[in-house]
Every structure is written in structure tokens, then in C-alpha cells.
C-alpha positions as CSV (number, residue, x, y, z in Angstrom):
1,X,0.0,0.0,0.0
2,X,3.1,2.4,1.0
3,X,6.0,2.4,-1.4
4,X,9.1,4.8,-1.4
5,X,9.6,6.5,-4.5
6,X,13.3,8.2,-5.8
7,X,12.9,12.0,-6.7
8,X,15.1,14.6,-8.0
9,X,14.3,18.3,-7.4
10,X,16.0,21.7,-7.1
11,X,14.4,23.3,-4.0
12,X,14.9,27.0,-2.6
13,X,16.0,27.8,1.2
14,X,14.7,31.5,2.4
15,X,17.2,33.6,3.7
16,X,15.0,33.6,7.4
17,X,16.0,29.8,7.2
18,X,19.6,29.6,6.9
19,X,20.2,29.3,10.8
20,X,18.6,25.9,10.6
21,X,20.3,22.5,9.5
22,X,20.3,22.2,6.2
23,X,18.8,18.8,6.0
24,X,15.4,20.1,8.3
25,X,14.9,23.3,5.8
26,X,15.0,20.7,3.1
27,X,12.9,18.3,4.6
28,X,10.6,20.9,5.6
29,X,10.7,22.6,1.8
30,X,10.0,19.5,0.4
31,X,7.1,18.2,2.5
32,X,5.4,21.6,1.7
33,X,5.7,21.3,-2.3
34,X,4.9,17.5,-2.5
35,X,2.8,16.4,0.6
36,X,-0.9,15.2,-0.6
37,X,0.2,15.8,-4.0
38,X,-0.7,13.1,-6.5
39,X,2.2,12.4,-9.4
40,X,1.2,11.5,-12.4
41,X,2.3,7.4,-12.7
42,X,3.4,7.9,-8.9
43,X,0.9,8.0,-6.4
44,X,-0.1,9.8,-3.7
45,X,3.1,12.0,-1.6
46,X,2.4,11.8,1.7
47,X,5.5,12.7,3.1
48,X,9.4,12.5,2.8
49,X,11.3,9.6,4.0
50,X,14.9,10.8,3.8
51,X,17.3,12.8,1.5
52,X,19.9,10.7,-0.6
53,X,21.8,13.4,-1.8
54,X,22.0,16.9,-2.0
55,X,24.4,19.3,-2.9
56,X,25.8,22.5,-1.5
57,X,23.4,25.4,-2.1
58,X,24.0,27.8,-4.8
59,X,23.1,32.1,-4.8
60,X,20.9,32.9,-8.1
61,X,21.0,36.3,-9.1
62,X,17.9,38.6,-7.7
63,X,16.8,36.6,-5.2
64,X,19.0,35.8,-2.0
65,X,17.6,32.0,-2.1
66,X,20.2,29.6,-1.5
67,X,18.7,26.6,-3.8
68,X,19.8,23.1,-3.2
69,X,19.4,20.2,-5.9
70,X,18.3,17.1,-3.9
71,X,17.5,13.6,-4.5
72,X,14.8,12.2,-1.9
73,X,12.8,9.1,-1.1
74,X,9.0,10.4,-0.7
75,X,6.9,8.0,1.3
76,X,3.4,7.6,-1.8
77,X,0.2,6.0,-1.2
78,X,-0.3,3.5,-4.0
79,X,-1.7,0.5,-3.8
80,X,-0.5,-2.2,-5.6
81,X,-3.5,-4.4,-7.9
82,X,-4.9,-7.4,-6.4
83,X,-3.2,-6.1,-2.9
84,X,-5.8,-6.6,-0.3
85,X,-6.8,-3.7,2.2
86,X,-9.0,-2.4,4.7
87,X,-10.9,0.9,4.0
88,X,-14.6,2.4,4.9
89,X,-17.8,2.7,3.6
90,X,-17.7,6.6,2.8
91,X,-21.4,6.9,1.3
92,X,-23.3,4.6,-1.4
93,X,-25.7,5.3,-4.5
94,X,-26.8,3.6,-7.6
95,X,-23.4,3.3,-9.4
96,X,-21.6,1.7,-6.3
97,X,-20.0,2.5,-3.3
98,X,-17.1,5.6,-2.3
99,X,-14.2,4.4,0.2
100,X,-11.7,6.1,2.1
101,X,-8.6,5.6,4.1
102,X,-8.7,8.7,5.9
103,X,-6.3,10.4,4.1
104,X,-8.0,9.4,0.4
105,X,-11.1,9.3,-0.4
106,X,-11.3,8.6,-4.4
107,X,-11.5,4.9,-3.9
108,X,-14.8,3.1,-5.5
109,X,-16.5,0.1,-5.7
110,X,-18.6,0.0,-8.8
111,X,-21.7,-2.3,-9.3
112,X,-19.9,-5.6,-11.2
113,X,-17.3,-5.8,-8.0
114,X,-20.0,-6.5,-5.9
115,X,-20.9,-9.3,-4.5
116,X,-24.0,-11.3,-6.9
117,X,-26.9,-11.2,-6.5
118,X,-27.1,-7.4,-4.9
119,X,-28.9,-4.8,-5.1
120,X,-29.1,-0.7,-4.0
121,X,-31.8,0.2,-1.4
122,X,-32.7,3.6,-1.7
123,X,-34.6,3.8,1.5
124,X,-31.2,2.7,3.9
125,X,-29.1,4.3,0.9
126,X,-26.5,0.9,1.0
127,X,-26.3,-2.1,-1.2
128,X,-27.2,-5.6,0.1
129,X,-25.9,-8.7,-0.7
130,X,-28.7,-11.8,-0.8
131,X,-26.5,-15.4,-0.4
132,X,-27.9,-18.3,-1.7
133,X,-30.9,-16.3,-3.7
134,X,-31.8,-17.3,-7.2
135,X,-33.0,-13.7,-7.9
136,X,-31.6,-12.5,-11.2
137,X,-33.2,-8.4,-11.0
138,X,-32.9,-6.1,-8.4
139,X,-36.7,-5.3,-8.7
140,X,-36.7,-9.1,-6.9
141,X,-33.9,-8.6,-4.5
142,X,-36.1,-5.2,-3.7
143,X,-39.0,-7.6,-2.2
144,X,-36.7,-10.1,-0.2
145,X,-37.4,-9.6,3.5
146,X,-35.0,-7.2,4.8
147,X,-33.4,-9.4,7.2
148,X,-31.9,-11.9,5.0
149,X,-29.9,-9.2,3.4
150,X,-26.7,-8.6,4.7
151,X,-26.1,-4.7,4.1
152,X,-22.7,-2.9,3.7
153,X,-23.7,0.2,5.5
154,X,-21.8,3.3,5.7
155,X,-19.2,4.1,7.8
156,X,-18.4,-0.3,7.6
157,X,-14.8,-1.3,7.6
158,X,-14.5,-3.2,4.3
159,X,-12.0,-5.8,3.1
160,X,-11.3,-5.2,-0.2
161,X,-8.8,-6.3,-3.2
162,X,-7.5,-4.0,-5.5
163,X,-8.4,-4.3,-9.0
164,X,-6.7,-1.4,-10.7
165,X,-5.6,2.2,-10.6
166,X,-6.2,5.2,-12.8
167,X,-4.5,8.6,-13.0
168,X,-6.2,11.7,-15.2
169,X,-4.9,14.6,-16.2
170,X,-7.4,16.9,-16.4
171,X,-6.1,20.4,-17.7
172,X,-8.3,23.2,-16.0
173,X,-9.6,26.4,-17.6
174,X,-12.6,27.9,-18.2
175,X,-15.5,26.4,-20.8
176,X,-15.2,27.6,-24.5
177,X,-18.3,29.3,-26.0
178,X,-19.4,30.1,-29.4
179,X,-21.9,33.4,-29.4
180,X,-25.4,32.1,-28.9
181,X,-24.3,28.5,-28.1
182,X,-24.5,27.3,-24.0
183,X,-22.0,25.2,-23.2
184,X,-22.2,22.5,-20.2
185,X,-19.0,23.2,-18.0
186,X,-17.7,19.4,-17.3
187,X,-16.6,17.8,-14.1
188,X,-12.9,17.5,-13.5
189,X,-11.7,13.9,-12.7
190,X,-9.8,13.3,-9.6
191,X,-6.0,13.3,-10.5
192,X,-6.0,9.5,-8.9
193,X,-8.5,6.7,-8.5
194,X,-8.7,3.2,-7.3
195,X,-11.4,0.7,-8.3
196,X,-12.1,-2.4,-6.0
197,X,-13.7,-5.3,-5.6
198,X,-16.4,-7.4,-2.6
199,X,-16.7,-9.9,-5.2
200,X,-14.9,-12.9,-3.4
201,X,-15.1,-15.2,-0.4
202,X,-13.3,-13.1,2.4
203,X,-14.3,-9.7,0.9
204,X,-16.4,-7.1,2.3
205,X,-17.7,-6.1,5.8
206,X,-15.2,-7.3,8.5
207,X,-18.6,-8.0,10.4
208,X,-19.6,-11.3,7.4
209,X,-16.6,-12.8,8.1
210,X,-15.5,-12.4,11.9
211,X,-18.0,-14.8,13.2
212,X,-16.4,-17.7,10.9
213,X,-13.3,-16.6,11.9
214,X,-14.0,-16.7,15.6
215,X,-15.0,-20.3,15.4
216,X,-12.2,-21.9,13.4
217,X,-9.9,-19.9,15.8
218,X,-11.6,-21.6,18.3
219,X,-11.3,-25.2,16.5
């Protein structure tokens, strides 16, 4: 889930900075540009690990900077496909269900990674899984009695298993317009996604699965 990834910069050191070590400006410089900063083909910066290499810290013209050129391992959240995690249920609707980690929250779960046969019920706004039903349309998982479906409600702890990861790079500006002619303004993509799956034995709600667990540990 956590990898360390090698960067190279050239990073700038305020003059009201140079009676600190060094290596804490740097740190500090660096955790300011790149933390909870997503890199395209990276991941997710969440903060530096250490500094490699760095050399000695050069005066530009104008500015009174000393600027340092660094190489740096930055901690980066990304997960690694089929890699199994924990997460929670951050809200549900008809297209599937949001997850975060607490520090991300562009994580989904989209209607074929659920579970079969399941359905979304717009009164408890959740999906339901129904084991062991032969219903093939959700207009019949709609009238099963309510408790033999086993919800996955929000705020859950979820087991979950990677499927894949997706980064978009969305260049912002505003709409363009012909004279006379509206123009829908389009929704940016996040700059990083991750789609998962329920869909196995051993995926989904902690809760399914604890009982089972309880017993064979107990065996």
C-alpha cells in the first residue's frame, strides 16, 4: 500500500531559514511542495522519508535563495493491484460505493465488483448482498425480506482487493463558448483513482466474516 519512490528536485531555502540545518529546511521545503500531492504514474506523496543526496546550495542572481538540488525518497500511497486492504464505507448510490482511508477518499467500488446477486436500497441508501438467492433483477432482491440481506452500510470497515488504478490529467480552464451557443462546464476527474472489488469469499464487511473466523480460531 506504502511504497518509497526516488525523486530529484531543485528546491529554494529563504534567507530567514539559513540558521537551521540544512537537511530540516529541506525536509521541511519539500514536505510543503509535494505532501498530498498526486504524481502522475506515482501516487499519492504523503510525506518524505529521507534525503539521498544533496548538494551544496548555490546564490541565483535577484533573489538571495540559496537553492539546493536534492535527491529524496517520498513515502506515496499507491496500492498495488490485487493487494488486499482495509478501507470504509464513505457513502453509497446507484453506481456503487465511495471508500476512504482517511487520508483518500477517491476509492470506488462500482456495481460488477459487488458481490451477486445485490442490489441498492434507496430507503437505507447501502447495497445488500442476498447469499444463496436465485434472484436475477434487483426489482426481486427489492421484495426479499429485509433481514436476509446482509447490508454494507456506511461508515463499515470493508476488506477489499485491488483491481486497478487510474490517474487523469485533467487540464483546467474555463468552458469555451461560441456566441449564442451554452456550453455545459464538465466535471474534473480526480488526479487518482482506485477501483475495487467485494466480489470474493473473504471480501467485504469485516462483520460477514468475523464470526467464521472466531470459530475456526476456536477449533
Amino acid at each position: 500500500m506504502f511504497v518509497l519512490s526516488i525523486i530529484k528536485d531543485t528546491i529554494p531555502i529563504h534567507p530567514s531559514q539559513f540558521g537551521v540545518p540544512p537537511e530540516e529546511s529541506l525536509i521541511n521545503e519539500l514536505n510543503k511542495k509535494y505532501a498530498n500531492r498526486v504524481l502522475h504514474d506515482v501516487g499519492l506523496c504523503l510525506c518524505v522519508f529521507d534525503i539521498s543526496e544533496a548538494g551544496e546550495g548555490k546564490i541565483r542572481y535577484g533573489d538571495g535563495f540559496l537553492w539546493y538540488t536534492v535527491i529524496f525518497r517520498m513515502t506515496v500511497f499507491r496500492p498495488f493491484p490485487s493487494e488486499v486492504i482495509l478501507a470504509k464505507v464513505k457513502s453509497s448510490d446507484a453506481e456503487g460505493i465511495q471508500l476512504s482511508v482517511g487520508f483518500f477518499d477517491d476509492m470506488w467500488i462500482p456495481l460488477p465488483y459487488l458481490p451477486q446477486p445485490s442490489a441498492f436500497d434507496s430507503n437505507e441508501r447501502a447495497h445488500f448482498w442476498l447469499p444463496g438467492s436465485e434472484a436475477t433483477t434487483s426489482h426481486d432482491l427489492l421484495d426479499s425480506p429485509t433481514s436476509e440481506r446482509m447490508y454494507i452500510d456506511q461508515g463499515e470497515i470493508v476488506r477489499v482487493r485491488v483491481e486497478r488504478d487510474e490517474f487523469n490529467d485533467d487540464e483546467p480552464g474555463p468552458p469555451k463558448a461560441t456566441e449564442g451557443v451554452q456550453v455545459q462546464v464538465e466535471t474534473r476527474r480526480p488526479p487518482y483513482t482506485i477501483t475495487c472489488s467485494v466480489a470474493e469469499q473473504g471480501l467485504g464487511p469485516v462483520s460477514w466474516w468475523k464470526a467464521g473466523e472466531e470459530a475456526m480460531d476456536e477449533g
